[in-house]
N, C-alpha and C positions, 0 to 999 in steps of 0.2 A: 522374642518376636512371635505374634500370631502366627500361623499356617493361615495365606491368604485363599485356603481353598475349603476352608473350616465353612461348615455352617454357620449363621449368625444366632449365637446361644447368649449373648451378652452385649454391651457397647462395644463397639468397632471403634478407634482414633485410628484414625490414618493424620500424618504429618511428618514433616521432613525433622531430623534430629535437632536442629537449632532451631525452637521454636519455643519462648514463655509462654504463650497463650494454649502448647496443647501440658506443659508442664504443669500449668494451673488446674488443666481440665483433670487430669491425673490423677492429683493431688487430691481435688476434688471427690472424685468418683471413690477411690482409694481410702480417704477418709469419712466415705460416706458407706463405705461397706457395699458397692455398687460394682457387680462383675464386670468385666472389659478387658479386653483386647487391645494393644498399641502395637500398630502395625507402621514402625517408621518405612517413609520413602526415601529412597536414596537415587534417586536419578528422577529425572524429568518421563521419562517415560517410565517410568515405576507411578509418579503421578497421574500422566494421562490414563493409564491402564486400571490400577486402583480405585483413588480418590475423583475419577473425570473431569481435574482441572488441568492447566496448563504445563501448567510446571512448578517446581518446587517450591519458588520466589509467588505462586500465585498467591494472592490477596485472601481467597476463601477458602486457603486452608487456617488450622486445620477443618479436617472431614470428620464430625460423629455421625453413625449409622447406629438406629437405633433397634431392639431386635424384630419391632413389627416393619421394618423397612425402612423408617420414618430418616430422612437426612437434611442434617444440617451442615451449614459450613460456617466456618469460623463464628461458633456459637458463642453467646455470654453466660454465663453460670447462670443468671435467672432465666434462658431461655431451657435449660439445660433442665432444673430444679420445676421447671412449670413441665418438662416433657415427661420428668419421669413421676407428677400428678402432688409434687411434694411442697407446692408455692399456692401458699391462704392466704386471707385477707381474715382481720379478725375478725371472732363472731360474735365479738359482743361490745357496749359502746364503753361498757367500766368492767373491768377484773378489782378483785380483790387485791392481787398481786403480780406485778409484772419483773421478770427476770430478763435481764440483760447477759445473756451470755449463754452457750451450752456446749461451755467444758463440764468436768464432773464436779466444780461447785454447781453450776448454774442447774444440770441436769440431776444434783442430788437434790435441790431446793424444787426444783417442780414435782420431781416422786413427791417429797413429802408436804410441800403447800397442798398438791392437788389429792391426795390420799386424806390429808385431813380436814379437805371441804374448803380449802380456798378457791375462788375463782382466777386460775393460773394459765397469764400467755409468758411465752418465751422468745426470745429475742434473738436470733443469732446473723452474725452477718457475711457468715461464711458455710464452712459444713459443722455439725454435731460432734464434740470431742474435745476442741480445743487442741495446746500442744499434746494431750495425752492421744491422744488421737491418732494421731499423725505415728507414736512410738510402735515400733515394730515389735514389742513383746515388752510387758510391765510386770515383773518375776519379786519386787517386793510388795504385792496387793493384798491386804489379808484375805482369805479364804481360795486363792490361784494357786496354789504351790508347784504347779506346773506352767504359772506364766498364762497370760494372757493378752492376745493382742490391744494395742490401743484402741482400733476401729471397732472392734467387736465388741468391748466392752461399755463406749460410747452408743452403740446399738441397739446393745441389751437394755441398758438406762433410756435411752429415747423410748422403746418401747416399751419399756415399764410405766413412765411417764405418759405418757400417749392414753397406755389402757386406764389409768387414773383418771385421765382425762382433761388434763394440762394441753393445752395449746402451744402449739411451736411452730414458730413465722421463721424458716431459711431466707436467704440470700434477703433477710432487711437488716440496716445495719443505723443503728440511734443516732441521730444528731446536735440533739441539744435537750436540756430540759425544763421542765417550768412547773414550781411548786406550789399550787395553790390551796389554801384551807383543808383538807380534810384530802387533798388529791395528789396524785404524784403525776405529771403529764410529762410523757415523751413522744419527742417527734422525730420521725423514720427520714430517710436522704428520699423514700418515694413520697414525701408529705402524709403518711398514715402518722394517725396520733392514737398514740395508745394510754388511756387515762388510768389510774389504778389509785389503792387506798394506800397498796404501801408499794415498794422496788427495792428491790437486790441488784448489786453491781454485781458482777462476775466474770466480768470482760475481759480478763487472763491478762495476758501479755506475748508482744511479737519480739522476735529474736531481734537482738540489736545488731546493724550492718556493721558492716569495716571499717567505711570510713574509706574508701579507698576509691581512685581513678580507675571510671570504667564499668563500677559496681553495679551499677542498675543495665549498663546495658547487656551483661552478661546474666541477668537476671533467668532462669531457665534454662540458662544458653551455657552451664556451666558453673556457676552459683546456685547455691540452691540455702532456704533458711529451716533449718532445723531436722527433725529425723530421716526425711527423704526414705522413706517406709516404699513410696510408689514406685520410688528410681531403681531399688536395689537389683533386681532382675537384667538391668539394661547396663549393671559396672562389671558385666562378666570379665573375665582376666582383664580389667582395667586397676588403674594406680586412682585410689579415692583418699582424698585429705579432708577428714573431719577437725574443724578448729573449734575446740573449746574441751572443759575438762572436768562439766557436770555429770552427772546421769545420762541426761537425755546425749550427752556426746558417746559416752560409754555403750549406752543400748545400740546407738548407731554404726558403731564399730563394731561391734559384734556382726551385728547384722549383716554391714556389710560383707566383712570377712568370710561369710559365704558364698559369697560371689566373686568379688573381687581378687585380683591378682594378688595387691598389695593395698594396706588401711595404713593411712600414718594419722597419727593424732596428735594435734600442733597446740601445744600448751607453753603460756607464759611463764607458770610456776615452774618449783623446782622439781615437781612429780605430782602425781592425781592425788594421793594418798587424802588429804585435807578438803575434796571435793567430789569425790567416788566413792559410792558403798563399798564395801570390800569384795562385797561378793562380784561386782562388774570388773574390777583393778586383777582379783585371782583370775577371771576368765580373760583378761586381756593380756594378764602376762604368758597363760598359757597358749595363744591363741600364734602360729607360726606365723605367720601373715601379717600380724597387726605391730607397728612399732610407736613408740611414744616420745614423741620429739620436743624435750623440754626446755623452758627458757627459750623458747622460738615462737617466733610471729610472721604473719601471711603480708610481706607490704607492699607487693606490686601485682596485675592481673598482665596476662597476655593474650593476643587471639584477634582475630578478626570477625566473620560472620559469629563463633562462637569461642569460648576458652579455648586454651591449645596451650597453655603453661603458666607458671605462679614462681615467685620469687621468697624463698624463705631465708630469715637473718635469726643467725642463732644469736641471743642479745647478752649472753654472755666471754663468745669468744670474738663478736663482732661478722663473724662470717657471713655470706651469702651466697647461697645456693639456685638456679632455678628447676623446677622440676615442671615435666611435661606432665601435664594430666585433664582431662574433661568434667571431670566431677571433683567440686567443694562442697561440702556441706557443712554451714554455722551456725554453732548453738552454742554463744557466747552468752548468754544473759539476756534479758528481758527489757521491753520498755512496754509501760502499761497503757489501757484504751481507757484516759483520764481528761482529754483536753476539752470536754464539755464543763470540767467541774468547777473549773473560776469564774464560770459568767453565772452560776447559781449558785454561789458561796459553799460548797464542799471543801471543808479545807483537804488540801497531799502535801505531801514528804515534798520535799528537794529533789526527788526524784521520780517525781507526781503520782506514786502512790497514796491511794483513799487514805487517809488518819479515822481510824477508829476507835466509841467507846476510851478504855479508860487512856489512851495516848492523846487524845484530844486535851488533857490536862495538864496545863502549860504554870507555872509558878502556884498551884493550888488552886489553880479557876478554868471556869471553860472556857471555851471564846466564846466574845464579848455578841455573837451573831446565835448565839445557843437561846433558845426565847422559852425554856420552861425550866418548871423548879427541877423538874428530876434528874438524875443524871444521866447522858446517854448510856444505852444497852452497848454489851459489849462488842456485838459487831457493826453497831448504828455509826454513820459519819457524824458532821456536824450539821447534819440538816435533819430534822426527826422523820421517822418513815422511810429512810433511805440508807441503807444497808450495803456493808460490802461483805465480798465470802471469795477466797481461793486466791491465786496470785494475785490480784491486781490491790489486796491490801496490804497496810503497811503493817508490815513485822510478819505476815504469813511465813509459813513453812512452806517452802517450794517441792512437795509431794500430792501426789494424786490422794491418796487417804485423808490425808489431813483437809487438802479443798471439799472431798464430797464433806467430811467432819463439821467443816464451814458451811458449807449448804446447807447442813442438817439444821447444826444451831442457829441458821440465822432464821430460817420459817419460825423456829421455836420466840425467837425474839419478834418478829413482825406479828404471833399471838399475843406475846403483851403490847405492841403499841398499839395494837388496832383495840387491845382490851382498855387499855390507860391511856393511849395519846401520848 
């Protein structure tokens, strides 16, 4: 917790601890490489004194203060993104190339679109990063061998990107598409149309919920979806249960583990071994703190204003356990940002990931909506000029290396269609 007597050298949140909307804000700032201070209130007169509203339950928290003074109260992330000068409107009425996304495919495809003279905006509708972003250190990246944070390396690609000269539209987020002759047109939730010759999907994928009673309204309040990189400072000697039993669960564990009392890590299988690098499995066995609770699943939430306990059933002996805790964090698997693609013929998976290239070949043909002799490129959908790169396609490798890899080749491909059609 901040020293409320601190100068103001960065963003100020002031909000009471059960609050989604300053977790978001958090999240935000935190994934945006954005310094800040979270100065929870804990009483009503810790709000009037503070933040100068009424009380805890007040409507206009939370409080950011910004470092020229500037104060908002219960701000939206575009008010947030326009304060700190980061929210454009395009500057041009056609790009060459428009990207949907800026995880590290989406932010590798604008380096190299905009580095080799395409006319490149970017799309994102949250912050810069994606889930890698959000990871509190990425220790298998080539050339880190000391590890690198997620945000920062997100930052460093933004600005590398930026100085090339790639345009990148925050807090707009796509809603549909419409493909015309020679054009790829997408339309923003604020009605901006962004026209292009060709598009890359890159639109990653959001951690898939529980499924469980309650879920959304603990949302912030004790739920939390994926690395929680922002929170780890706030689980000091607290009990945190990370469910899931990829990477991104293992980096979280770690991480937490220096904070926290006690990491349990709640996996379905019989052990990590078949979904953890090795080198995350060695550091979590050695790790005193951290325990791994297999064949068990999260299937009841508890709590009022916020969490205040969870029910865990080991599904092997049948048992059930409840344990007290404030902090969950899940990072069970992915569901991709595809539901624009059936009202424009893109074919997806069953699982609505993009189909690209050579998987689009179904008993030795393409689909029957394919309108040219060639055959699609290999990161091309089924729509020509339209491109997918990093999680959100089908068969991707769920690594940060591999997505920028996709980023790269797919600019290389959007050179031959814009060269051939």
């Amino acid at each position: 917790m901040a020293d409320l007597s601190n100068q103001l050298s960065a963003v100020k949140l002031l909000s009471p601890g059960a609050c989604s909307s300053a977790y978001i804000i958090r999240d935000f700032l935190h994934r945006s490489d954005v310094p800040f201070d979270y100065v929870e209130l804990k009483s009503d007169e810790q709000a009037r004194r503070y933040a100068g509203v009424d009380s805890l339950r007040d409507p206009r928290l939370p409080v950011c203060i910004f470092p020229d003074g500037t104060r908002m109260e219960n701000p939206t992330l575009r008010q947030i993104t326009e304060k700190l000068g980061w929210f454009r409107d395009p500057s041009r009425s056609e790009y060459d190339l428009a990207i949907y996304g800026a995880g590290p495919a989406g932010l590798s495809s604008a380096v190299y679109g905009a580095s080799e003279g395409l006319r490149t905006v970017v799309v994102e509708r949250f912050a810069v990063g994606g889930q890698a972003g959000s990871s509190s250190r990425i220790e298998n990246y080539l050339g880190f061998p000391k590890g690198i944070c997620g945000a920062e390396l997100a930052e460093r690609a933004r600005e590398q990107a930026d100085r090339f000269g790639a345009e990148i539209l925050l807090g707009r987020e796509g809603t549909r598409g419409e493909f015309l002759p020679g054009k790829r047109v997408g339309y923003l939730a604020d009605g901006t149309k962004i026209v292009a010759r060709a598009a890359i999907c890159a639109t990653g994928v959001d951690y898939r919920r529980l499924g469980l009673a309650n879920e959304e309204r603990f949302l912030g309040k004790g739920i939390y979806y994926g690395a929680g990189s922002s929170e780890a400072s706030l689980c000091a000697n607290e009990h945190v249960i990370v469910v899931g039993g990829g990477n991104s669960a293992g980096q979280a564990a770690m991480h937490f583990c220096r904070y926290a009392r006690r990491v349990s890590v709640v996996v379905r299988g019989e052990s990590l071994k078949y979904t953890l690098s090795k080198y995350l499995i060695d550091r979590i066995d050695a790790a005193p703190n951290i325990e791994v609770l297999t064949y068990t699943e999260l299937t009841s939430l508890q709590g009022d204003d916020m969490l205040e306990a969870i029910t865990l059933r080991n599904n092997a002996t049948g048992e059930q356990r409840t344990v007290k805790t404030r902090w969950v964090f899940v990072c069970i698997g992915g569901v991709p940002h595809t539901e624009w693609a059936d009202e424009v013929g893109v074919i997806r998976d069953e699982a609505g990931y993009l189909v690209t290239g050579p998987d689009l070949l179904g008993d030795g043909m393409y689909p029957e909506n394919w309108p040219l002799e060639r055959e699609p490129f290999y990161l091309e959908t089924s729509v020509p000029g339209v491109f997918a790169a990093g999680d959100v396609r089908h068969g991707s490798v769920k690594r940060c290396a591999s997505a920028v890899g996709e980023g790269a080749m797919a600019v290389t491909l959007v050179h031959r269609y814009l060269a051939v059609g």
